[in-house]
DSSP file (Angstrom, degrees, kcal/mol; ACC not computed):
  #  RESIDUE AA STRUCTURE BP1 BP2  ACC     N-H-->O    O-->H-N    N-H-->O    O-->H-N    TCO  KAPPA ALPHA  PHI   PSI    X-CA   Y-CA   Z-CA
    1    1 A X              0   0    0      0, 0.0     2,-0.4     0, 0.0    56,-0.2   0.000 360.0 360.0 360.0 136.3   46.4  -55.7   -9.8
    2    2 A X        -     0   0    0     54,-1.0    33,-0.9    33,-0.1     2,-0.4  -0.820 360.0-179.6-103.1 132.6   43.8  -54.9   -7.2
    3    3 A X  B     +A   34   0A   0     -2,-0.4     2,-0.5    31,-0.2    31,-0.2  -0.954   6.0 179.1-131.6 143.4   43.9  -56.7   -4.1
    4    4 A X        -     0   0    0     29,-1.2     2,-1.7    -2,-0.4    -2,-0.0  -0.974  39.5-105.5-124.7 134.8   41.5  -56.1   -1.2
    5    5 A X    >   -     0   0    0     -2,-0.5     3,-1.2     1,-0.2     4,-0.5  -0.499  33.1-174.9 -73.8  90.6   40.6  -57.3    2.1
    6    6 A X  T 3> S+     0   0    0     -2,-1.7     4,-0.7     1,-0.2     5,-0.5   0.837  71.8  55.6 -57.4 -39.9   37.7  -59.1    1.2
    7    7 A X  T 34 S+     0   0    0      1,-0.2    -1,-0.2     2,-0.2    -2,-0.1   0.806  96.6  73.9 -72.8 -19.2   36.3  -60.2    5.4
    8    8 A X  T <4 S+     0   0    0     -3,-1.2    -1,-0.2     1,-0.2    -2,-0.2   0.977  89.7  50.2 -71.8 -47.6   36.4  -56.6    6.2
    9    9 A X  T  4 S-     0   0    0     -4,-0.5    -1,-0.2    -3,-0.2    -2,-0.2   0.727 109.3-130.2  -3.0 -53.3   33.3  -55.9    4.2
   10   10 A X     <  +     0   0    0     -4,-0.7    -3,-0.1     1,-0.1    -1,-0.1   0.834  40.7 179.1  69.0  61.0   31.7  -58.7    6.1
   11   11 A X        -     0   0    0     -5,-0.5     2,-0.2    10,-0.1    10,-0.2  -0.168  23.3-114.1 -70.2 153.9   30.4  -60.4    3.2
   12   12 A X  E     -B   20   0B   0      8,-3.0     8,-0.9     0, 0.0     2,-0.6  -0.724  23.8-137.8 -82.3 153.3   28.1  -64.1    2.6
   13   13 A X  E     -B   19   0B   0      6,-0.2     6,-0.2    -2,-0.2     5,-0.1  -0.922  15.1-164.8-152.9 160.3   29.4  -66.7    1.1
   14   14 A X    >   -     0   0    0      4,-3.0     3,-1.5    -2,-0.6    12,-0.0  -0.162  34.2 -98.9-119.4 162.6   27.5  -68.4   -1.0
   15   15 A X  T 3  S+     0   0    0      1,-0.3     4,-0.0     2,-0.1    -1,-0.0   0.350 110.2  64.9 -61.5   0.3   28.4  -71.8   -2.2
   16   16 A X  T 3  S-     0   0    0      2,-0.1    -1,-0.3     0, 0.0     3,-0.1   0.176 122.4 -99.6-109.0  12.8   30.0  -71.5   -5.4
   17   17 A X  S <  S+     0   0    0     -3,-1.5    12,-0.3     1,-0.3    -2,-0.1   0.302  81.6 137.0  78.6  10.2   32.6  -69.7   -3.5
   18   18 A X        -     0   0    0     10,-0.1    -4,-3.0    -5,-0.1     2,-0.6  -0.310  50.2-126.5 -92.6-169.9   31.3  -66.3   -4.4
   19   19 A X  E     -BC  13  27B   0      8,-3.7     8,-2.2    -6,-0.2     2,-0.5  -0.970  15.0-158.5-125.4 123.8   31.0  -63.4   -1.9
   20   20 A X  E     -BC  12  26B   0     -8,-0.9    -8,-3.0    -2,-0.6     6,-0.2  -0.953  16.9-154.2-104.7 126.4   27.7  -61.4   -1.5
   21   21 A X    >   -     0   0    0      4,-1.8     3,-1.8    -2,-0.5   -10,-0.1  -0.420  33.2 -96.2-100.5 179.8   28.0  -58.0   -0.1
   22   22 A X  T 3  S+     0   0    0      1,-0.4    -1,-0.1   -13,-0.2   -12,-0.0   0.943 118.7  48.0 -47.4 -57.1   25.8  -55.6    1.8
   23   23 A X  T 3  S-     0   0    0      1,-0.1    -1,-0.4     2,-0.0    23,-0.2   0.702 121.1-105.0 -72.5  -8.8   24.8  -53.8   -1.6
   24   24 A X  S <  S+     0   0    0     -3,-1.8    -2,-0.1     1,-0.3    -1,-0.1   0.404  73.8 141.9 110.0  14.8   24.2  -56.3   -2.9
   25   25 A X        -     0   0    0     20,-0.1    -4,-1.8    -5,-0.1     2,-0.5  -0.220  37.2-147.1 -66.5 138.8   27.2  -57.0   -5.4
   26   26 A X  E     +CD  20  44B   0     18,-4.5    18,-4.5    -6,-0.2     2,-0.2  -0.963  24.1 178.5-129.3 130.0   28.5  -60.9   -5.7
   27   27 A X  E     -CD  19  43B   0     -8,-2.2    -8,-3.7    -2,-0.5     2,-0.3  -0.804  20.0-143.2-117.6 148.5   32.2  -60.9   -6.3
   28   28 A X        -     0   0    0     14,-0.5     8,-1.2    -2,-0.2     2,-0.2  -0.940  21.0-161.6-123.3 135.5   34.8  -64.2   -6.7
   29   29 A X  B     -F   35   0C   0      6,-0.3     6,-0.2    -2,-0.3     4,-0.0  -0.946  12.7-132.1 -85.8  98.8   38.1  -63.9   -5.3
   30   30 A X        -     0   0    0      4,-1.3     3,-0.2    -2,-0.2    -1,-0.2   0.058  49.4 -92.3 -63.2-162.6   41.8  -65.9   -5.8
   31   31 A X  S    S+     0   0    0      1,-0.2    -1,-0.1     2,-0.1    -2,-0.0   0.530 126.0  60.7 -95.6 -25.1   43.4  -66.9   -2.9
   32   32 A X  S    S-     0   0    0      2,-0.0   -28,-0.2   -29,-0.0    -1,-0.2   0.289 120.1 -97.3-102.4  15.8   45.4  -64.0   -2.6
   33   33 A X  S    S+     0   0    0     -3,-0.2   -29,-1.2     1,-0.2     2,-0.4   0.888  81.1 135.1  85.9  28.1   42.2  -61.3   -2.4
   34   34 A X  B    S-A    3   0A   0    -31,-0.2    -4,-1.3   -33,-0.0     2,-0.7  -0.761  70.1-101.1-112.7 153.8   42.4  -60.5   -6.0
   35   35 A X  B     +F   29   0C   0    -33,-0.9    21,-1.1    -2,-0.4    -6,-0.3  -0.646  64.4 160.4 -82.3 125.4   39.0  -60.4   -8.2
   36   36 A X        +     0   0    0     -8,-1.2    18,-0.2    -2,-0.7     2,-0.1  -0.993  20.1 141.7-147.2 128.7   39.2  -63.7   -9.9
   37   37 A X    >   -     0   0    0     16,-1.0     3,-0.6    -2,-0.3    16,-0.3  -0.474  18.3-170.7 180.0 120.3   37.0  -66.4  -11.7
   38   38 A X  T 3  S+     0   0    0      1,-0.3    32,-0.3    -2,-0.1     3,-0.1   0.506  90.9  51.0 -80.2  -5.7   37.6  -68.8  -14.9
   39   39 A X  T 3  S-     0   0    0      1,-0.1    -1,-0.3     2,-0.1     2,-0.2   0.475 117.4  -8.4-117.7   8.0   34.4  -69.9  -15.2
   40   40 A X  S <  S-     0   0    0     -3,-0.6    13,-0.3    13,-0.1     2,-0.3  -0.847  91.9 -38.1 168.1 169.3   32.4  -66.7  -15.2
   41   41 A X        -     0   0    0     -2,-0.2    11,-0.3     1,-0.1    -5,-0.1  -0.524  49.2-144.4 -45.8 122.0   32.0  -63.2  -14.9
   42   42 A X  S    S+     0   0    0      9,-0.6   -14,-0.5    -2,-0.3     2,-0.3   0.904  84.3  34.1 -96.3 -62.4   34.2  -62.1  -12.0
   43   43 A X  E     -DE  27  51B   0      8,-1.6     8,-3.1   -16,-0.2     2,-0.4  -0.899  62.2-177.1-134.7 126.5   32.0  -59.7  -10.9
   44   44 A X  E     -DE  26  50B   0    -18,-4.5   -18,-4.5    -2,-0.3     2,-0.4  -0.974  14.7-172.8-128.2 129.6   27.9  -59.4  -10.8
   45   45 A X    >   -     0   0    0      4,-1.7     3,-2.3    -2,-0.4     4,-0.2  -0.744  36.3-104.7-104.1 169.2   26.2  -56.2   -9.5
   46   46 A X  T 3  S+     0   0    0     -2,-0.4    -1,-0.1     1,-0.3   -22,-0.1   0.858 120.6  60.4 -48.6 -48.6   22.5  -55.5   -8.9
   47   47 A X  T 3  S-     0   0    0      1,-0.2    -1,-0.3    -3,-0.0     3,-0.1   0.345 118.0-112.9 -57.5   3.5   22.3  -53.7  -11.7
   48   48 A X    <   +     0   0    0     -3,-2.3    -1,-0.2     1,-0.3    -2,-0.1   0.062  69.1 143.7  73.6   4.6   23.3  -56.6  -14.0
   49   49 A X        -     0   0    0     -4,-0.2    -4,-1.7    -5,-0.1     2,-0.5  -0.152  33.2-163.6 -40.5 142.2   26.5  -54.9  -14.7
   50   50 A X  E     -E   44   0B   0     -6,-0.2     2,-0.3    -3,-0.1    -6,-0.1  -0.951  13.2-159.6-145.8 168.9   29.1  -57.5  -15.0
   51   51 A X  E     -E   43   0B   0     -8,-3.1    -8,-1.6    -2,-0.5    -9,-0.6  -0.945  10.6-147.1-132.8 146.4   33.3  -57.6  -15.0
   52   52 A X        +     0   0    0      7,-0.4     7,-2.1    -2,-0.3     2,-0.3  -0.967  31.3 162.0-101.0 130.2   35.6  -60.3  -16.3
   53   53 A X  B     -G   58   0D   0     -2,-0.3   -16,-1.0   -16,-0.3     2,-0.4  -0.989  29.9-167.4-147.3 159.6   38.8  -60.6  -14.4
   54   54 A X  S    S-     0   0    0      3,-3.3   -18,-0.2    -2,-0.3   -19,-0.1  -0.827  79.0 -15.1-163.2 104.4   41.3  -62.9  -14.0
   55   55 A X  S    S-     0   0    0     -2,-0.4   -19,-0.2     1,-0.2    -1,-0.1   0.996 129.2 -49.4  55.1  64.5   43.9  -62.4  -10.9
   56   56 A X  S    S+     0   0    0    -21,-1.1   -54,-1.0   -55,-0.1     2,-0.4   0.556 116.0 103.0  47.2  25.3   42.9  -59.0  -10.4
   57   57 A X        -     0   0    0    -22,-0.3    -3,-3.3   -56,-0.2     2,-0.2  -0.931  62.4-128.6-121.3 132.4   43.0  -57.5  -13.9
   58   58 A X  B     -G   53   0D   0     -2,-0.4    -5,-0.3    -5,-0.3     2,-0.3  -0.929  23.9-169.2-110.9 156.7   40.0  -56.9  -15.9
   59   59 A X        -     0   0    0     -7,-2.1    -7,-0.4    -2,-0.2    -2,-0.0  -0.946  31.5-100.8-161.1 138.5   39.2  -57.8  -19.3
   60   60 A X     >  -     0   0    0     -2,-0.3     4,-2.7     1,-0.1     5,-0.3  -0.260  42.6-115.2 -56.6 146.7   37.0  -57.5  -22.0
   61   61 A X  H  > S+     0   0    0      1,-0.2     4,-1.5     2,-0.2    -1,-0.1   0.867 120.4  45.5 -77.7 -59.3   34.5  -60.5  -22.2
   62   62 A X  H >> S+     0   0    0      2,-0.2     4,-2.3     1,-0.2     3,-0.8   0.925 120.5  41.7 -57.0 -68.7   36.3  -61.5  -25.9
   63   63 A X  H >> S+     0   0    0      1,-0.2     3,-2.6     2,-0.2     4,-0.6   0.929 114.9  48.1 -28.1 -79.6   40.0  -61.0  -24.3
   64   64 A X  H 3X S+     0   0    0     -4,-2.7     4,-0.8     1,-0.2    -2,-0.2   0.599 107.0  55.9 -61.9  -6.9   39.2  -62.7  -21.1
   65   65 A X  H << S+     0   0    0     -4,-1.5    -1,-0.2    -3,-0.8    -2,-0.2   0.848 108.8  51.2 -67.7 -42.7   37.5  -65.8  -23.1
   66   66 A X  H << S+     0   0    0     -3,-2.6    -2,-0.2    -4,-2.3    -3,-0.1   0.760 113.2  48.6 -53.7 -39.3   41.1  -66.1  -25.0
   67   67 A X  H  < S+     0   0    0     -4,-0.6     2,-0.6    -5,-0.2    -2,-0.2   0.560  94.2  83.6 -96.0  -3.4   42.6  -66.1  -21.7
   68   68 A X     <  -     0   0    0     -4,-0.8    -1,-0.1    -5,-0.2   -14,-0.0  -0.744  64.4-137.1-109.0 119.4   40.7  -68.6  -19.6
   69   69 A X        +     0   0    0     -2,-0.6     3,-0.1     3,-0.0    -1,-0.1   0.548  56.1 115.3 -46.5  -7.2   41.2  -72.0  -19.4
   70   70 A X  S    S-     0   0    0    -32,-0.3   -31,-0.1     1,-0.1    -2,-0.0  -0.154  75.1 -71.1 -70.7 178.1   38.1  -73.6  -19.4
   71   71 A X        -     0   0    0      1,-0.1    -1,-0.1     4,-0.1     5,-0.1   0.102  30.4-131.3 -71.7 161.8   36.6  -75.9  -22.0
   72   72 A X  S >> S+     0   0    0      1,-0.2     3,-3.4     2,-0.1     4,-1.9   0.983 110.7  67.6 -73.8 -43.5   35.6  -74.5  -25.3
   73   73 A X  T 34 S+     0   0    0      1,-0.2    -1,-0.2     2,-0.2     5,-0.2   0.902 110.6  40.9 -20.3 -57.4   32.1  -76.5  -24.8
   74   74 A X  T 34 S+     0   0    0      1,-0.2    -1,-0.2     2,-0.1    -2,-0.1   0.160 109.0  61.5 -92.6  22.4   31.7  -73.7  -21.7
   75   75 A X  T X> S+     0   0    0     -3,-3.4     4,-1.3     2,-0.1     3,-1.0   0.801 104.0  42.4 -94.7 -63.8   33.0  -71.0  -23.7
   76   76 A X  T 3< S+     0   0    0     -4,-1.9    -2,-0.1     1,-0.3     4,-0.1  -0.120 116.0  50.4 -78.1  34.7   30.5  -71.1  -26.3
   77   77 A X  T 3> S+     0   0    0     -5,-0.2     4,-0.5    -2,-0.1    -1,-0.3   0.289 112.0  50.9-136.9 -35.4   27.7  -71.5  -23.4
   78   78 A X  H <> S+     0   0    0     -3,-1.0     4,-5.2     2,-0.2    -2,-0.2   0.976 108.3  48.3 -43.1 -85.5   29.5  -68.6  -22.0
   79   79 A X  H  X S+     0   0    0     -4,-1.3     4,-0.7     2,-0.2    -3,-0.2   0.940 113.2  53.6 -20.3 -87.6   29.2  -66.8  -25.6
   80   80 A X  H >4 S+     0   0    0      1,-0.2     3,-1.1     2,-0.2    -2,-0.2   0.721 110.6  39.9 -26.4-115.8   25.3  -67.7  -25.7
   81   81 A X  H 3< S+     0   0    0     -4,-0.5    -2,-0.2     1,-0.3    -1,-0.2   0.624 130.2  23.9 -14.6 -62.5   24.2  -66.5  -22.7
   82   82 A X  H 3<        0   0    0     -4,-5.2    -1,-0.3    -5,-0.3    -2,-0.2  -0.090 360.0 360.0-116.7  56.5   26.4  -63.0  -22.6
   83   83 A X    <<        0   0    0     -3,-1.1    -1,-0.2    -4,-0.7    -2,-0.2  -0.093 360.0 360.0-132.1 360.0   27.1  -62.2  -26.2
C-alpha cells in the first residue's frame, strides 16, 4: 500500500475532497494518506490518464467495480462513461 504525505506537495483542495497538485494531477486520499476513492477514478492526470484504487492498491477499472461499494445504478453510469 502506498501511503504519502499528501500537505507536503502543497496541494488545493477542491470540494469533492479531491487534491489538485502543481502539475496538475487531481488525486483522492483515505484518511490515512492512501490513494483512495469509491465513487470514481482515484486518480485523474492532465493527460486524461486515470487510476482506480481503493486504500492504496490499484485496480483494474472491471476489478475495482467488483470491489466498491457503491450502488449498481452508479456502477453502470460509471461503465458508460469509462468503458
Amino acid at each position: 500500500m502506498t501511503k504519502i504525505d499528501i500537505h507536503r506537495y502543497d496541494p488545493k483542495v477542491k470540494l469533492d475532497g479531491s487534491y489538485i497538485f502543481s502539475d496538475g494531477a487531481q488525486r483522492w486520499y483515505n484518511s490515512m494518506g492512501q490513494c483512495h476513492r469509491e465513487d470514481g477514478p482515484a486518480i485523474i492526470l492532465i493527460d486524461g490518464h486515470i487510476s482506480w484504487c481503493l486504500d492504496g492498491t490499484h485496480y483494474p477499472f472491471n476489478r475495482w467495480l467488483l470491489l466498491t461499494t457503491i450502488p449498481e445504478e452508479q456502477k453502470l453510469l460509471l461503465r458508460l462513461q469509462y468503458e
